[in-house]
C-alpha positions as CSV (number, residue, x, y, z in Angstrom):
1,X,72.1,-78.3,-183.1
2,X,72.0,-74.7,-183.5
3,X,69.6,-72.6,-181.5
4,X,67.8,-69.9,-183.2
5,X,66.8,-66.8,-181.9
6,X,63.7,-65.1,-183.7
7,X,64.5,-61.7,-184.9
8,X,62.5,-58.8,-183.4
9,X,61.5,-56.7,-185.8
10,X,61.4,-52.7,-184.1
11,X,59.7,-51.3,-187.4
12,X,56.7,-53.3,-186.7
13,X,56.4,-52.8,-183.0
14,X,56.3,-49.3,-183.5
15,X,54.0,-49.4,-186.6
16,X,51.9,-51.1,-184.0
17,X,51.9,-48.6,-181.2
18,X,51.7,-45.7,-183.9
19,X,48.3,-47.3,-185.3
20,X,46.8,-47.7,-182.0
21,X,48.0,-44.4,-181.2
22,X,46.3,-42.8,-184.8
23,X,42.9,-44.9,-183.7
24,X,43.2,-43.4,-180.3
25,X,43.1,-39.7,-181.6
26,X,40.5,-40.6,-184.1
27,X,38.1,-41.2,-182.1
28,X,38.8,-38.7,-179.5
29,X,38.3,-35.9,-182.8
30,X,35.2,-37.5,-183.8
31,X,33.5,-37.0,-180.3
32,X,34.8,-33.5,-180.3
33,X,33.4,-33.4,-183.8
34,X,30.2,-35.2,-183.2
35,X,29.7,-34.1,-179.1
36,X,31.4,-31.2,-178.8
37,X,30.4,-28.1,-176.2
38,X,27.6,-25.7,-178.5
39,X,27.8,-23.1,-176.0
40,X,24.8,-22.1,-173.7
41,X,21.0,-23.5,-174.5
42,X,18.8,-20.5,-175.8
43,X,15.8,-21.6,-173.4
44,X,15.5,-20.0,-169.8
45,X,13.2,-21.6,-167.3
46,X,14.5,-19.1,-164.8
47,X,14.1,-19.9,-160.8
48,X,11.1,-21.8,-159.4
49,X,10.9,-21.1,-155.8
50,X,10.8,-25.1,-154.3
51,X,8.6,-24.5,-151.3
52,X,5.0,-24.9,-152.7
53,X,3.4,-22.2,-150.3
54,X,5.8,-19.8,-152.6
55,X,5.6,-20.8,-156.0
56,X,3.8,-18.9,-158.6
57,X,2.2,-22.7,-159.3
58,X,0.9,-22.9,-155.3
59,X,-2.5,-24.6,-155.3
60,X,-2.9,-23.2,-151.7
61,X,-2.9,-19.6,-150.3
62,X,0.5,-19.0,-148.5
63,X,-0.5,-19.1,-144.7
64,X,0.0,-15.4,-142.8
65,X,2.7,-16.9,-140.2
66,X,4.1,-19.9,-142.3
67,X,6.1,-20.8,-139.2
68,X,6.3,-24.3,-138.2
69,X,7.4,-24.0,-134.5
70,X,5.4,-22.6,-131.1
71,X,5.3,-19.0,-130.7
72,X,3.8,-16.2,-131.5
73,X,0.9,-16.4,-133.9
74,X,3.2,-19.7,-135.5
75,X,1.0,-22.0,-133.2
């Protein structure tokens, strides 16, 4: 009995690899395409001071010595 030995067939390994490779970059263009950087927004919010006593948007009157320790006049 003879023993058989299936033949490998290179051209299809690598036609393999190459189309997994091709779908690969495909859809690494198309997020470039589709995602890609548009550069700076056109809006500007610009700087919010974040402690409320500060902010244009305060509700309350900033205090004269805003200091939260004892001292002078922060008592």
């Amino acid at each position: 009995m003879e023993q058989t030995t299936p033949k490998e067939s290179s051209f299809a390994t690598w036609l393999v690899i190459l189309l997994l490779l091709a779908i690969i970059l495909a859809k690494g263009f198309f997020s470039f395409l589709l995602v890609g950087d548009r550069g700076q927004p056109t809006w500007d919010y610009r700087p919010v001071k974040d402690v409320p006593g500060e902010s244009p948007y305060a509700i309350y009157e900033p205090l004269p010595y805003p200091q939260h320790v004892k001292g002078q006049r922060g008592e």
